[in-house]
C-alpha positions as CSV (number, residue, x, y, z in Angstrom):
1,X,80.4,86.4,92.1
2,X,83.5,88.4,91.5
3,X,87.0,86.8,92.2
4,X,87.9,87.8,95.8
5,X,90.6,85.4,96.5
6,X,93.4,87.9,96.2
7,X,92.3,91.4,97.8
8,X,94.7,93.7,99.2
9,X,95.3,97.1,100.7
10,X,92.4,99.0,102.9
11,X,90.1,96.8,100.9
12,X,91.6,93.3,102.0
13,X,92.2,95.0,105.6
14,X,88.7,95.7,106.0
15,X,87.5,92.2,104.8
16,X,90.0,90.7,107.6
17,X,88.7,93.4,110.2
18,X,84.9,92.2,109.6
19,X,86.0,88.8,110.0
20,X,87.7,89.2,112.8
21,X,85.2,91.3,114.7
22,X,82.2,88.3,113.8
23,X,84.9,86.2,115.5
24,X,85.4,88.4,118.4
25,X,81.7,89.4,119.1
26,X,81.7,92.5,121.0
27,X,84.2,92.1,123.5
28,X,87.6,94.6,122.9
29,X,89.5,91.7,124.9
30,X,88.3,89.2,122.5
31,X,89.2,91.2,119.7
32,X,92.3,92.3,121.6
33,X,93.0,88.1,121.4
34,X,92.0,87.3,118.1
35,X,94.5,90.2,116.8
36,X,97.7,88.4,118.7
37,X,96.6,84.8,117.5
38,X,96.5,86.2,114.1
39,X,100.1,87.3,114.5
40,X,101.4,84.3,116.2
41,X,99.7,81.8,113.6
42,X,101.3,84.2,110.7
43,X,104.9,83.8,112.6
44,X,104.3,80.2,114.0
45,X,101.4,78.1,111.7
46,X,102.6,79.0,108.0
47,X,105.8,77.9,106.6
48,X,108.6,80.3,105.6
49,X,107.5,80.1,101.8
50,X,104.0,80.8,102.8
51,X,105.2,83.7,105.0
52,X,107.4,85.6,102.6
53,X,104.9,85.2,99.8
54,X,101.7,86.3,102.4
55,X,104.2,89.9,103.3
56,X,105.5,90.5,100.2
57,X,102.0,90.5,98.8
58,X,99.6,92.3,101.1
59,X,102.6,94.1,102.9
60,X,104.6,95.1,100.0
61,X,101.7,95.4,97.6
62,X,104.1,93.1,94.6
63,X,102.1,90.8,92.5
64,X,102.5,87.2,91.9
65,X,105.0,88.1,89.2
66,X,107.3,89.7,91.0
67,X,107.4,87.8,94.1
68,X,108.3,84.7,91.9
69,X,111.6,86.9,90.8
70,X,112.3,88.1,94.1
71,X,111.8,84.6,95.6
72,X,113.4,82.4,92.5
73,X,110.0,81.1,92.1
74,X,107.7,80.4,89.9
75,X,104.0,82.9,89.7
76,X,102.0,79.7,90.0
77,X,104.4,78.5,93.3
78,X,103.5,82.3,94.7
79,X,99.9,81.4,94.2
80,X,99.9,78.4,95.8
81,X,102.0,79.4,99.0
82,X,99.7,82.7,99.5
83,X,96.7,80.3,99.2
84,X,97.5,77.4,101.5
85,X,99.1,80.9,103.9
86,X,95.6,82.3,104.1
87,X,94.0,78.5,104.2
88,X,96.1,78.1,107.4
89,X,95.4,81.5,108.7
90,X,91.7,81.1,108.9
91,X,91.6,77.7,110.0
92,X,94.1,78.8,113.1
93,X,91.9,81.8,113.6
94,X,88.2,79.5,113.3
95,X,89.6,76.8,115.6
96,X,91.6,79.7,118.4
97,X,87.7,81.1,118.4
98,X,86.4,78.0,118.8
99,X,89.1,77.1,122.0
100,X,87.6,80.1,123.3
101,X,84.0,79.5,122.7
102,X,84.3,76.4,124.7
103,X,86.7,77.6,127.6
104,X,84.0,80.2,127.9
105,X,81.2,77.7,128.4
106,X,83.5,75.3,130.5
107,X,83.6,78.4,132.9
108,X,80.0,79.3,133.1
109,X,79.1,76.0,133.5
110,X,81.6,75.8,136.5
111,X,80.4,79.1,137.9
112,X,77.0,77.3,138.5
């Protein structure tokens, strides 16, 4: 199995854009939601190390290397913050799905 930890550009965004849609189903509102929990974990759930290193990587396209010059860092610190960044992403994104899941259900039961 090839190393797929650290993907970016149109092949990362279209990785994130599957997993986003199986989180969404079909619904554009749903999707529509996932998109701005997504943006409100990345400004709200990571810390500020996480953060810069998550931007200046998939954003900026700069390696590990050079985001621990830029940040005063070292490459292994970089690797670290971008990994626990994206571990905190998902797990905001799985458990905002879930919320949603479950409020659903709530509803149709009470619509009974």
């Amino acid at each position: 199995m090839p190393n797929t930890r650290y993907r970016r550009g149109a092949e990362y965004a279209a990785d994130m854009a599957v997993y986003a849609r199986s989180m969404a189903g079909d619904s554009p509102e749903e999707h529509a939601r996932l998109k701005r929990n997504l943006v409100r974990a990345l400004r709200e759930d990571v810390t500020e190390k996480q953060r810069q290193a998550l931007l200046l990587y998939y954003a900026e396209g700069l390696n590990m290397r050079e985001i621990g010059e830029k940040l005063g860092v070292d490459k292994s610190t970089v690797s670290r913050n971008i990994k626990r960044g994206e571990r905190r992403l998902r797990r905001c994104l799985r458990s905002g799905a879930e919320s949603l899941f479950h409020a659903e259900k709530r509803e149709t039961k009470t619509e009974k």
